[in-house]
N, C-alpha and C positions, 0 to 999 in steps of 0.2 A: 543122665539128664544133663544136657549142655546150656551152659548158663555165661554169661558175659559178664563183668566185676569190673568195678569201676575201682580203679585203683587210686591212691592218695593225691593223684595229680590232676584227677578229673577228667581224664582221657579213658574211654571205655577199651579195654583189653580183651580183643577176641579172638586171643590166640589159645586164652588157659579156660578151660571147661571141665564143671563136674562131673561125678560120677558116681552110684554106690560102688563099695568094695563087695568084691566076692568074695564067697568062704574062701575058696580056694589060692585069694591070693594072701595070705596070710603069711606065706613065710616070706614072697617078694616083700612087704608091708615091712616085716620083724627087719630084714634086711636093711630096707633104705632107713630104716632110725637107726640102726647102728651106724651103719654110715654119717649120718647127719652128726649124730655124740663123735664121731672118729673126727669132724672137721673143729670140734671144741679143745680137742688137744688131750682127751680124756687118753686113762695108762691101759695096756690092755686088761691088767687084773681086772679094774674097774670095768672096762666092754665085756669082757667074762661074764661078770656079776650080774654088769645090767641087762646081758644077753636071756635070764633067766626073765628078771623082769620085765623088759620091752617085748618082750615076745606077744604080739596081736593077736590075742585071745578073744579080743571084743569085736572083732570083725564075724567072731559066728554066735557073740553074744547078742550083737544090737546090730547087724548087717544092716537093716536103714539106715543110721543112723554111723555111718563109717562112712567117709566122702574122700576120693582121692582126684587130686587134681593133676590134669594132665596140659600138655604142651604141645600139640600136634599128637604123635602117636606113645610119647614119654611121660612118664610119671613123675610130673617135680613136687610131690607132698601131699599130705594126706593128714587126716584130723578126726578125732572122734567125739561123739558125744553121748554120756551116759545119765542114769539118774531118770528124775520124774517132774513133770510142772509141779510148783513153780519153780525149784531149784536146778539147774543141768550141770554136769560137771563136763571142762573141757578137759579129755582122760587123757588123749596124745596129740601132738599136731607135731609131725615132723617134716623139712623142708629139703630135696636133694643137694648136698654139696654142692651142687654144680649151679644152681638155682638161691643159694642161701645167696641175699642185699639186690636182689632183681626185684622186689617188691611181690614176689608173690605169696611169704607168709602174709604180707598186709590183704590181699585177694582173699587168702584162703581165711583169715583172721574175718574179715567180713560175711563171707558162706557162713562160717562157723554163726555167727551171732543173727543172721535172717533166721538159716534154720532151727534156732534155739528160740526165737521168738516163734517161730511157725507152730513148734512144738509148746506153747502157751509157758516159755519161762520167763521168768521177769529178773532172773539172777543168772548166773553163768561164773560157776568156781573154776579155779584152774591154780593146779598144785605145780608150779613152776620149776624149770629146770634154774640152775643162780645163771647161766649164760644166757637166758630167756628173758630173766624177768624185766629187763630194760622194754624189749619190746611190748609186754603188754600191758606196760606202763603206759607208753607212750599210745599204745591202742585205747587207752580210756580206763583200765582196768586200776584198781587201787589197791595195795597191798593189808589185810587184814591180819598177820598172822606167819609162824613158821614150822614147819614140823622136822626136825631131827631123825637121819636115816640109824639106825640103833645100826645096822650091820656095815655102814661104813663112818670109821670115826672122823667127826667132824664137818661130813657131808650135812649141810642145812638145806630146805627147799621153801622157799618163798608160797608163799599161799595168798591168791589174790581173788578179787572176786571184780567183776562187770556187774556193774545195772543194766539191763534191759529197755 
């Protein structure tokens, strides 16, 4: 589905259009969010580790509801949404290196929260990466809370939630 996103500036952007994810793209999917953590300066143990966890397993979970955005015929990030009205959680949203401060996490950041409304949520969690949480700060989102990774010492993740 092709859609136009008004970005922060008020200028409608119709270069970048949705899409559902297909099962099959799943490991392109796994890929580009390593890539995206590899532009945060993470060490490769850590990309090892989170290669186990980032793995896009919810793209043959909830394939609705998996939205990749593209640029022409390029994939610049993709986002998912899980859970049930009225609560959703925003599970992944990653942005390609090459596309990360182009404004199009804030595009994809607004998909994410029409569709979450579409789907009658009135809340919207999102278990934050610490290099993220500035952005969905500044998206509206408020910080409620933090959860400690037990298997990397020290690693904390910000836990925030949207109003709807």
């Amino acid at each position: 589905m092709a859609e136009a996103r008004t970005p922060g500036n008020g200028q409608i952007d119709l270069e970048i259009t949705f899409r559902a994810a297909q099962l099959d793209e799943a490991e392109l999917l796994t890929d580009l969010a390593l890539q995206s953590k590899t532009h945060w300066g993470y060490d490769l143990d850590f990309l090892e580790w989170n290669e186990r966890d980032a793995t896009i397993e919810a793209v043959g979970q909830a394939i609705g509801e998996t939205y990749i955005a593209e640029r022409g015929n390029r994939i610049v990030g993709f986002y998912g949404l899980k859970g049930y009205s009225p609560d959703l959680v925003l599970d992944f949203m990653f942005v390609a290196p090459s596309a990360i401060g182009s404004g199009i996490g804030r595009i994809m950041f607004d998909h994410a929260v029409i569709a979450a409304k579409r789907l009658g949520a009135k809340k919207m969690e999102i278990e934050s990466d610490p290099h993220a949480e500035g952005f969905y700060l500044a998206m509206g989102a408020k910080r409620v809370g933090a959860r400690m990774i037990e298997c990397v010492p020290g690693r904390i993740l910000p836990l925030l939630e949207m109003t709807l």
